[in-house]
C-alpha positions in Angstrom: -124.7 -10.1 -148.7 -125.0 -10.8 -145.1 -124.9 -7.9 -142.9 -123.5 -8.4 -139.4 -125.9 -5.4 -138.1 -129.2 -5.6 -136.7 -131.3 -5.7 -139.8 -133.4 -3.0 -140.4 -136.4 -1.8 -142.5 -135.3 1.2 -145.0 -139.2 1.8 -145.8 -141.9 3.5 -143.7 -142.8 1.3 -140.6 -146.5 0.5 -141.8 -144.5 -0.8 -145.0 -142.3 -3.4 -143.4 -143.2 -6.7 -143.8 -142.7 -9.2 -140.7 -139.7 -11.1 -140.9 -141.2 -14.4 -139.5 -143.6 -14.1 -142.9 -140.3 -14.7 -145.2 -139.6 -18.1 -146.3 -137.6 -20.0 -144.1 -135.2 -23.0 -144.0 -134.8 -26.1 -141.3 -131.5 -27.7 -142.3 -131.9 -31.0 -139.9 -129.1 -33.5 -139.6 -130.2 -37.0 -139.8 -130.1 -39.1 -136.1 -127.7 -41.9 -134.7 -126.1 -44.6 -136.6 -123.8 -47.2 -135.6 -121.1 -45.8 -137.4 -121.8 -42.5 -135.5 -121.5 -44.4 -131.8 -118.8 -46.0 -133.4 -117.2 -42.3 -134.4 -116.3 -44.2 -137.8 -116.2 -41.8 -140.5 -119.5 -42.3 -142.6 -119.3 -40.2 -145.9 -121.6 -41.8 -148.6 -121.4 -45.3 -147.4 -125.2 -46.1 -146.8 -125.6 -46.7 -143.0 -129.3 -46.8 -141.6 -130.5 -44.7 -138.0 -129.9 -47.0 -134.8 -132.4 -47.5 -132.3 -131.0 -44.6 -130.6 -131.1 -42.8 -134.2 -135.0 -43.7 -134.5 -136.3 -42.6 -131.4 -134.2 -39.2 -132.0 -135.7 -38.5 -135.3 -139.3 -38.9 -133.5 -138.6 -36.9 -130.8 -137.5 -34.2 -133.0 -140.2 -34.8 -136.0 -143.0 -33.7 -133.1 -141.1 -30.6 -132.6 -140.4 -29.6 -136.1 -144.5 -30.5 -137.3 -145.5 -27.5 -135.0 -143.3 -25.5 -137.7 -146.1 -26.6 -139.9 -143.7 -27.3 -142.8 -144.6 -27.3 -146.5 -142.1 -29.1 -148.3 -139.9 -31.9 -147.0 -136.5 -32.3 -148.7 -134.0 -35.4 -148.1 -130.7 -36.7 -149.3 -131.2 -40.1 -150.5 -129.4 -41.7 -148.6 -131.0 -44.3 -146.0 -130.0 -42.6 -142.7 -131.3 -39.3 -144.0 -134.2 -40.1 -145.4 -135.3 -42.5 -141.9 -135.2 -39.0 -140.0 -137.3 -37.0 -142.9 -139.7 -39.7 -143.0 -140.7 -40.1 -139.1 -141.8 -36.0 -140.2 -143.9 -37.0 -143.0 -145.7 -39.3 -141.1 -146.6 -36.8 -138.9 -147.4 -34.1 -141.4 -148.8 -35.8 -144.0 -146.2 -34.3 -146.6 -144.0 -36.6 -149.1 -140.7 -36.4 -149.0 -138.8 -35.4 -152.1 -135.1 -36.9 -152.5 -132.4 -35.1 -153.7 -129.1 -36.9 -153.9 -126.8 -33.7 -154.2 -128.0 -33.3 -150.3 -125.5 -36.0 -149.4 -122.8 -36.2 -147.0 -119.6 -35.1 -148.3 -117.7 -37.9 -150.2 -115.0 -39.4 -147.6 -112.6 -41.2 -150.6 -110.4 -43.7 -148.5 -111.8 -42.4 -144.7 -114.9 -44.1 -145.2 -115.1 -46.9 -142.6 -112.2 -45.8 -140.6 -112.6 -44.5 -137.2 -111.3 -40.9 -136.0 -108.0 -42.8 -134.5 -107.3 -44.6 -136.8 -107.7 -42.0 -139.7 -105.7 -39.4 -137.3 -103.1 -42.2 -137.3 -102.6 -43.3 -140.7 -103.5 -40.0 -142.3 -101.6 -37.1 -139.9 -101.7 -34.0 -142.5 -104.6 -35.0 -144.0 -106.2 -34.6 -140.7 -104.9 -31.5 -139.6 -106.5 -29.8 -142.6 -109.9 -32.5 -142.5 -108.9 -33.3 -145.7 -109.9 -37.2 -146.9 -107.9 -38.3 -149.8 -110.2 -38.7 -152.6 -112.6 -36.9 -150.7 -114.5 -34.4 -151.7 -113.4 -30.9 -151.8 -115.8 -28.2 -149.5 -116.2 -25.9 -152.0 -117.8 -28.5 -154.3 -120.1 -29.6 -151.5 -121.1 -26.6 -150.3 -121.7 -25.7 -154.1 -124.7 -28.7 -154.5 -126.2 -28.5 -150.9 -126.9 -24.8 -151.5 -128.3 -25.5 -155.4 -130.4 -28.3 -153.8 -131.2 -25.9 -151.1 -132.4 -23.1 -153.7 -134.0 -25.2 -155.6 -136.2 -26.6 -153.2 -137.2 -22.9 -151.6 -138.7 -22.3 -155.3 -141.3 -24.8 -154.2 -142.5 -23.0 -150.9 -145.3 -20.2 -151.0 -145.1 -17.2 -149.4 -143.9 -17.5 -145.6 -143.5 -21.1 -146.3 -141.2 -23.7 -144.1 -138.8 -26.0 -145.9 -137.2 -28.8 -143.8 -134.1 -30.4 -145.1 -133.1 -33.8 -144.0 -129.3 -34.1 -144.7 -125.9 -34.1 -142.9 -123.3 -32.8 -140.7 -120.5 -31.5 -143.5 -122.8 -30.7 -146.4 -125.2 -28.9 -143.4 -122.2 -26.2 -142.8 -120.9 -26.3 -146.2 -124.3 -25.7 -147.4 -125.0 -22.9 -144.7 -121.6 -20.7 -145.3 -122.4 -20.5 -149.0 -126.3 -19.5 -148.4 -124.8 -17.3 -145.7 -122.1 -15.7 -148.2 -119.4 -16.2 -145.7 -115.8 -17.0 -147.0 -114.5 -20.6 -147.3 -112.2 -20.0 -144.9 -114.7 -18.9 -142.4 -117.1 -21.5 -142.5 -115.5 -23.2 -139.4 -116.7 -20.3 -137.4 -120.5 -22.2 -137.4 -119.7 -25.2 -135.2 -120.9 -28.7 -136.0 -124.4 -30.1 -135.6 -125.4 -33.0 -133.5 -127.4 -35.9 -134.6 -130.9 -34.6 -135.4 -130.5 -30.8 -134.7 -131.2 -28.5 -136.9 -130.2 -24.6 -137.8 -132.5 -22.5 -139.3 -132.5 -19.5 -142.2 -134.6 -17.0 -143.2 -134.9 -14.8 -146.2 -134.4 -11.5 -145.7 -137.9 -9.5 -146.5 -138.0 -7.4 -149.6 -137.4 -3.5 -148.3 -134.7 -4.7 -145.5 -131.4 -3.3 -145.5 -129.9 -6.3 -146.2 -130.1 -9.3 -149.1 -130.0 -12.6 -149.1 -129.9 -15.6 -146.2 -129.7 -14.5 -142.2 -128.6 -17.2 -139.8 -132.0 -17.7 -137.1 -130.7 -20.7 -135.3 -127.9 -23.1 -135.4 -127.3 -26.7 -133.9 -130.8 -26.2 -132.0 -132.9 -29.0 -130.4 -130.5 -30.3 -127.8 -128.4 -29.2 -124.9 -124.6 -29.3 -125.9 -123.1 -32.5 -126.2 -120.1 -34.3 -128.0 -121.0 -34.8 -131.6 -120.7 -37.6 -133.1 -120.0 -37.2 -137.2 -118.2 -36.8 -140.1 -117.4 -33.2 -138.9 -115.4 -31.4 -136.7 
């Protein structure tokens, strides 16, 4: 369970292992599409990084290599994997796909714009709701298997990196983080190609589980374009 305290050590000092030595997760949302300028709801539909979109995911592969990553993980879808691939040229490391790190389904939104899906679709929208969409809970239920999965691959103190999206990225983070459904709206939305980062609590802590490290880092605050709100 996540503990909103300082986390702390229970064993003697000498004992306590270093939290940056726990394995860690980069959850990175993929860069710009046109559908993203064009604040058209994406979902599933397979939409590859713009130019903007390609230099972002360079920019911010240099930054995340330093991390020294061991295993790269991507949804399979094309925008995704663009961004997790501009890392793997950098670091050498294949990129795995995993399709359950997809966006969340958008049923009928796909292709619509936000005005015109706040239009046609009124209570839907007030509760972010697309019909025959996919529900959160599911979501957040596959991005956090995919997630746990992949973390079995890492050694030690190892670095994942997870190339995937704006909704299954929060759904994903409230279940690793063991927050309620209700509250995952608390973590606000990530921009195109930032990233939030968890780390596993070290064995003799006073806590269990996932701790959030950073979220929607890599950029100064800006409007965010995505399937998310």
């Amino acid at each position: 369970m996540l503990s909103a305290r300082r986390a702390t050590c229970q064993a003697p000092r000498e004992n306590c292992p270093d939290p940056v030595d726990t394995r860690r997760v980069v959850l990175w949302r993929h860069g710009q599409t046109m559908w993203n300028a064009e604040r058209r709801y994406q979902g599933q539909t397979d939409i590859p990084l713009d130019e903007t979109g390609l230099a972002q995911a360079q920019r911010a592969a240099r930054q995340l290599a330093a991390l020294g990553p061991h295993v790269i993980v991507s949804s399979d879808l094309t925008r995704a994997a663009e961004t997790a691939q501009a890392l793997a040229e950098l670091t050498g490391i294949p990129v795995r796909y995993d399709r359950r790190l997809r966006e969340r389904s958008g049923g009928v939104w796909e292709g619509l714009t936000n005005d015109e899906i706040r239009e046609g679709y009124p209570v839907e929208w007030a509760r972010w709701d697309p019909p025959g969409g996919e529900d959160d809970g599911e979501l957040a239920k596959r991005m956090a298997a995919a997630v746990t999965d992949a973390v079995g691959l890492l050694p030690d103190g190892g670095t994942l990196v997870v190339a995937s999206h704006g909704s299954a990225i929060r759904a994903g983070l409230g279940r690793l983080l063991d927050l309620a459904e209700g509250r995952w709206r608390m973590l606000g939305p990530v921009q195109n190609c930032s990233w939030s980062v968890i780390a596993q609590a070290p064995e003799g802590w006073d806590y269990t589980g996932w701790r959030l490290v950073e979220h929607n880092a890599g950029t100064l605050p800006l409007p965010v374009l995505s399937d998310d709100r």
